[in-house]
N, C-alpha and C positions, 0 to 999 in steps of 0.2 A: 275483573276481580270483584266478588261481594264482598258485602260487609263484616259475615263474615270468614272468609279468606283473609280480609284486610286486620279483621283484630287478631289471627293467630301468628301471623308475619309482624306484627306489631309485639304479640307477647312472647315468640323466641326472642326477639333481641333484647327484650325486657329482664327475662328469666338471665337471659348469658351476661349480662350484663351485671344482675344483683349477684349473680353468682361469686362474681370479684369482686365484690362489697363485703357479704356477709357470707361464711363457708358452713357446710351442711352441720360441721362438728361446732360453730358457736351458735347454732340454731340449736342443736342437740342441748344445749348448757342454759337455754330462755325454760324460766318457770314454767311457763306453758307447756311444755313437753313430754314431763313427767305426769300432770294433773291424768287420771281419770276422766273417759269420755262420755259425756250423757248420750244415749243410743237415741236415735231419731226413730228408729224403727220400734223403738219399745213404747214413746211415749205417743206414735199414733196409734197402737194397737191398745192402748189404755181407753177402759172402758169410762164413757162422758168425755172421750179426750175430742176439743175443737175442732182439729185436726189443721186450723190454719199455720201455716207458717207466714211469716210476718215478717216483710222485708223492707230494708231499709234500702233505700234508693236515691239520690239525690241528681242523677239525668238518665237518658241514656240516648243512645243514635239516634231514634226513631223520635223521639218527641224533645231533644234536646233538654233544658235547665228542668228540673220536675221541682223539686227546692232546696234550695243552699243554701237557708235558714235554720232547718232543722239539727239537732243535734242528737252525735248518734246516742249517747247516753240517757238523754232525757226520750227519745222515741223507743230504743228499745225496753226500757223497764218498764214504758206504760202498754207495750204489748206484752209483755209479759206478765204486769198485773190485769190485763184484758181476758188473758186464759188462750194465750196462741201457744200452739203444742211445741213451737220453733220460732228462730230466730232467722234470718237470714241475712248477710250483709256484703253486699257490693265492697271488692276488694283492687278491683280492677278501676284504674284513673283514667284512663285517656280516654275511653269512651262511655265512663260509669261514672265518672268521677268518684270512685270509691278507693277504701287505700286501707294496709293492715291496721295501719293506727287505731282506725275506727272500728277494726274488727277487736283490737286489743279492749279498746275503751266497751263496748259491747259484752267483752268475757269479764271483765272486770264489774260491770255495775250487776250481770246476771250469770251467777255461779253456776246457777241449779236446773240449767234450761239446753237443749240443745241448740249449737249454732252451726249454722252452714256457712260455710265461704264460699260464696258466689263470686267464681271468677273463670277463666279458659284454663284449665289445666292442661299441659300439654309434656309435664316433665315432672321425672320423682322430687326433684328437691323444691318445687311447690308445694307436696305433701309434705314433706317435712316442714315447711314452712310455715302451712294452714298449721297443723299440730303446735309448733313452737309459738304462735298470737294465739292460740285458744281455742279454736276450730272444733268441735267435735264432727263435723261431717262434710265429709268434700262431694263438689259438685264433679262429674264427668260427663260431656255432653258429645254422644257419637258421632255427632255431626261432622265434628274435629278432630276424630281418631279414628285409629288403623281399631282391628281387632286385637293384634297383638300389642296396641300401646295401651288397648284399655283396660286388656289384662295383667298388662305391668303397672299400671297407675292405679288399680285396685286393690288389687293382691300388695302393695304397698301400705295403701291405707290402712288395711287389713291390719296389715304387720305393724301399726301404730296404735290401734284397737281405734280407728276413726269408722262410721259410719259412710256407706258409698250410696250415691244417689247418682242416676245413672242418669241423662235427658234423651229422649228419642224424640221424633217429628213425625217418624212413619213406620211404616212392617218392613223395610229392608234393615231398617237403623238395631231393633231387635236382635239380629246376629250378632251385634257387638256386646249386646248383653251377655256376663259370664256370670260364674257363682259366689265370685266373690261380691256381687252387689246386695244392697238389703233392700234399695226401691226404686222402683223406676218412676220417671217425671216424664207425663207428656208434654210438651209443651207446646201449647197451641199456639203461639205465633210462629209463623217462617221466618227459621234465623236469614235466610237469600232474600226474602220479598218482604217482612216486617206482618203482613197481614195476620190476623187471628180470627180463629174458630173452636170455642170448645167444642164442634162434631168433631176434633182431629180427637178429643181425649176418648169419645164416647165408642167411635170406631176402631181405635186399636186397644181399648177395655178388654176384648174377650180374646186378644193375638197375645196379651200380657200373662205369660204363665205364672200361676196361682200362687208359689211358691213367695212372688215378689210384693211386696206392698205398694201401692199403686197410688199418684199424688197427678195432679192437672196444674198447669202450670200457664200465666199469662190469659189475661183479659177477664178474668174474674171479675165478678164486681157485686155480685147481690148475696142473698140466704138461697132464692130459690133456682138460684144456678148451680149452686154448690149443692142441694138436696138432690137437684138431677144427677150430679156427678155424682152420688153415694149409690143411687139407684144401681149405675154401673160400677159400683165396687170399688169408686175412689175411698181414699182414706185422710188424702192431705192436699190442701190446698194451698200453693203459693200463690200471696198474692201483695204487694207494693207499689204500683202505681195510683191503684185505687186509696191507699192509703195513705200516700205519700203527698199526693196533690191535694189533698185539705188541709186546712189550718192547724190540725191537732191532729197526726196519725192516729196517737192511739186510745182516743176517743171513736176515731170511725172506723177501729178493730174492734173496741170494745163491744159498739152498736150493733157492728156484722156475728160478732158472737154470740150477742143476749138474741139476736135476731134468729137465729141458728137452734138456739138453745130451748125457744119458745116455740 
């Protein structure tokens, strides 16, 4: 079993589990549900837009503790006053250490900004979930679904007016792509082997039909690696480890942005 095999056998029983905690209809009835969602898709097609998305992260599998000092409130507002076109935020504990709380704390200190919840989605009442702490865009990562689950875990979002961000690794993953998505994410690490390569984003650039807005994902780290991705037609960049492992994230957003800008 990889790793991850291991965190989706980990997050059904997580999901079945919250499910007799919390029920779809008292998630319906959370502030969050009703609010209006900022379009992720809109504000990287916005012209000077950074295009970073800016994630907040505090470990994960591959490189264990990254920092659990950081605080999500104080990190996200200062990517957000840095000029990052998104938000992202680790919702997932066992192996993220991330948790909705901090997605809650997150939609609360930045109104006006889109946020991703970065977690394994694998079932509709996640969506509702993401939706009910603040969410405006959920992650779906093919790697861990069927065709037909990722057109029901879409076509959901949809029907919450949430933003879909689709994650592929290669051209087979592609077919899992449907229309109800607004952007595809490559993501250059192997979720199986952990290794990174932004050639994975550069080589499936031109297999990404045009229609999708297009984002590189993982092992980012400079201005002139992200200008190569623009070259081929990226728009958004995630990126959090690089951020997350200095002293001040959003200070070394800031720098990567005026770096960008100049």
């Amino acid at each position: 079993m990889n790793i991850l095999d291991k965190i989706v056998a980990t997050k059904k029983e997580e999901v079945a589990a919250q499910k007799k905690v919390v029920s779809i209809e008292q998630l319906k009835k959370y502030p969050g549900f009703t609010r209006k969602c900022n379009s992720l898709k809109e504000n990287l097609l916005k012209k000077g837009a950074s295009g970073i998305i800016a994630e907040f992260k505090q470990k994960s599998p591959s490189k264990g503790e990254i920092n659990f000092s950081a605080k999500v409130e104080e990190v996200t507002k200062a990517y957000n006053a840095a000029g990052a076109s998104c938000l992202s935020v680790l919702t997932d504990f066992e192996y993220f250490g991330g948790t909705l709380a901090n997605l809650a704390k997150a939609r609360e200190a930045n109104p006006d900004i889109p946020i991703l919840r970065k977690d394994f989605m694998i079932d509709t009442y996640q969506i509702v979930e993401a939706k009910a702490f603040g969410a405006d865009v959920i992650l779906l990562i093919a790697a861990c679904l069927s065709k037909e689950e990722a057109l029901e875990l879409a076509k959901k979002a949809k029907e919450l007016g949430l933003d879909v961000l689709m994650e592929i690794h290669n051209a087979e993953e592609l077919e899992i792509v449907n229309d109800y998505v607004d952007v595809v994410g490559v993501n250059n690490r192997n979720l199986k082997t952990f290794e990174v390569s932004v050639e994975t984003s550069v080589e499936l650039s031109q297999l990404i039909p045009a229609k999708f807005v297009k984002i590189s994902e993982s092992g980012l780290a400079g201005a002139a690696e992200i200008n190569y991705l623009k070259e081929h037609g990226f728009k958004g960049f995630l990126i959090g480890e690089t951020f997350m492992k200095t002293g001040d994230p959003g200070a070394a957003c800031k720098k990567l942005i005026g770096e960008l800008r100049d």
